[in-house]
C-alpha positions as CSV (number, residue, x, y, z in Angstrom):
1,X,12.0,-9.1,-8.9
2,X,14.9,-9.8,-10.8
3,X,18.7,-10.9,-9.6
4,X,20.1,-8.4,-12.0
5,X,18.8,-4.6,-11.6
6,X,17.7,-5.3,-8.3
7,X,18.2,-1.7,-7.6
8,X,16.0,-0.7,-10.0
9,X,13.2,-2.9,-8.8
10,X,13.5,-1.7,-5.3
11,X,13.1,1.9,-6.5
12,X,10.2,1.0,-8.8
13,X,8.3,-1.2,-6.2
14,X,8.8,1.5,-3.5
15,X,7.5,4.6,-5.9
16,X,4.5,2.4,-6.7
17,X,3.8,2.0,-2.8
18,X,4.3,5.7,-2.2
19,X,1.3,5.8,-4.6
20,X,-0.8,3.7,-2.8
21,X,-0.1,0.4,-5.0
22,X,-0.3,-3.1,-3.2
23,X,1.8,-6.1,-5.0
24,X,0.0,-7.8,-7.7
25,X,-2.1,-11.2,-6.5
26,X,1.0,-13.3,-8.4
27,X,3.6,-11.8,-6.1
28,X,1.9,-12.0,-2.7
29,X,1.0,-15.6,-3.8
30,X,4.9,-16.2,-4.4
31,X,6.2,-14.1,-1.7
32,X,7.5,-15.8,1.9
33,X,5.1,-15.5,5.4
34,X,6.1,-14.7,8.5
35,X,4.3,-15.3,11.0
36,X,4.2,-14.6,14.4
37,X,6.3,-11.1,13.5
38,X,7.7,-8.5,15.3
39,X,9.5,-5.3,14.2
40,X,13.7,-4.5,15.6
41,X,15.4,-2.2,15.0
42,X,19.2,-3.1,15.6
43,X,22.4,-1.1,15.0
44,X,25.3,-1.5,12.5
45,X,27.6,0.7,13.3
46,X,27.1,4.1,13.5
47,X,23.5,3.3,11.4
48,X,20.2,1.8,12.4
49,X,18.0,-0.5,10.6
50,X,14.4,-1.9,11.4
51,X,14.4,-6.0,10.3
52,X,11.2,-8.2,11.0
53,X,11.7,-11.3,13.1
54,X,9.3,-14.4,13.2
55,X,8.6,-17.4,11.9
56,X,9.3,-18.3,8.5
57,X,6.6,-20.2,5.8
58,X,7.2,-20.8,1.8
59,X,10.6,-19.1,2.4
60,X,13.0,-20.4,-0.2
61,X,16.2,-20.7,2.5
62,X,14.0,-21.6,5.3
63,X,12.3,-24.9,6.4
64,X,8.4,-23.7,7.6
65,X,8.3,-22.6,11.3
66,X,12.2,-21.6,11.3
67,X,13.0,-18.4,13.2
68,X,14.0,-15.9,10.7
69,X,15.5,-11.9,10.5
70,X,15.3,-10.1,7.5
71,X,17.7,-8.2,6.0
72,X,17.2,-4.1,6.4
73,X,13.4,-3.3,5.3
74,X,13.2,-0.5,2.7
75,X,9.3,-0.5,2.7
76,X,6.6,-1.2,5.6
77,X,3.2,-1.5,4.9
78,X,1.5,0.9,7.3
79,X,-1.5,-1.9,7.6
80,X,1.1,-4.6,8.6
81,X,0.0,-6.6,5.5
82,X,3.7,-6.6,3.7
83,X,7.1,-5.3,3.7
84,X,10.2,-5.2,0.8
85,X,13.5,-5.5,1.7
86,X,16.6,-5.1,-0.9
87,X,16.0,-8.0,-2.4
88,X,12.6,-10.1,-1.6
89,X,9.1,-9.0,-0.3
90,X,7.6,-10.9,2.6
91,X,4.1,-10.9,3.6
92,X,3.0,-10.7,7.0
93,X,1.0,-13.3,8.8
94,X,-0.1,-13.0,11.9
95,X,1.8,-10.3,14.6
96,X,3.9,-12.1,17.6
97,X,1.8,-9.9,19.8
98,X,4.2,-9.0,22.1
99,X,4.3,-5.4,21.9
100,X,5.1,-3.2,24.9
101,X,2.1,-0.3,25.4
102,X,3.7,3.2,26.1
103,X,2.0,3.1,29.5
104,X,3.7,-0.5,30.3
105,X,7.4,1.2,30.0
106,X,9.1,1.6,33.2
107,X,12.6,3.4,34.0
């Protein structure tokens, strides 16, 4: 992914996952972890967006083990295995866990 055109890559990476293609070995090997994820999805402003939270590894901004939230992800991996945002892909480590089962909701 580039710094210039970065539209163009995030409309090129997400076509080739809508046809079933993974990130080459080269950018999952260069890409930041998080681990111990979880999925949000918070509001801004009248709009919603889902962001990962967790715990940062090989991020370039972050020191390993630094809580981290993404910036709005365009692209989930529906087997939890990566995700793009705008600008960066992150892989996904290990999930926090913590999720809530539809029969543990209460009103």
């Amino acid at each position: 992914m580039s710094n210039t055109g970065w539209k163009e890559d995030l409309a090129r990476d997400i076509e080739a996952y809508g046809l079933g293609e993974e990130p080459s070995a080269f950018e999952q090997l260069r890409a930041p972890t998080i681990e111990q994820w979880a999925t949000e999805v918070r509001r801004v402003g009248k709009e919603f967006k889902l962001v990962i939270t967790g715990q940062a590894r090989k991020h370039p901004d972050y020191d390993d083990g630094e809580d981290v939230c993404t910036a709005a992800i365009h692209w989930f991996d529906r087997k939890g295995r990566f995700a793009r945002s705008t600008h960066r892909l992150y892989m996904l480590g290990e999930q926090r866990g913590d999720e809530i089962g539809i029969d543990g909701i209460t009103e």
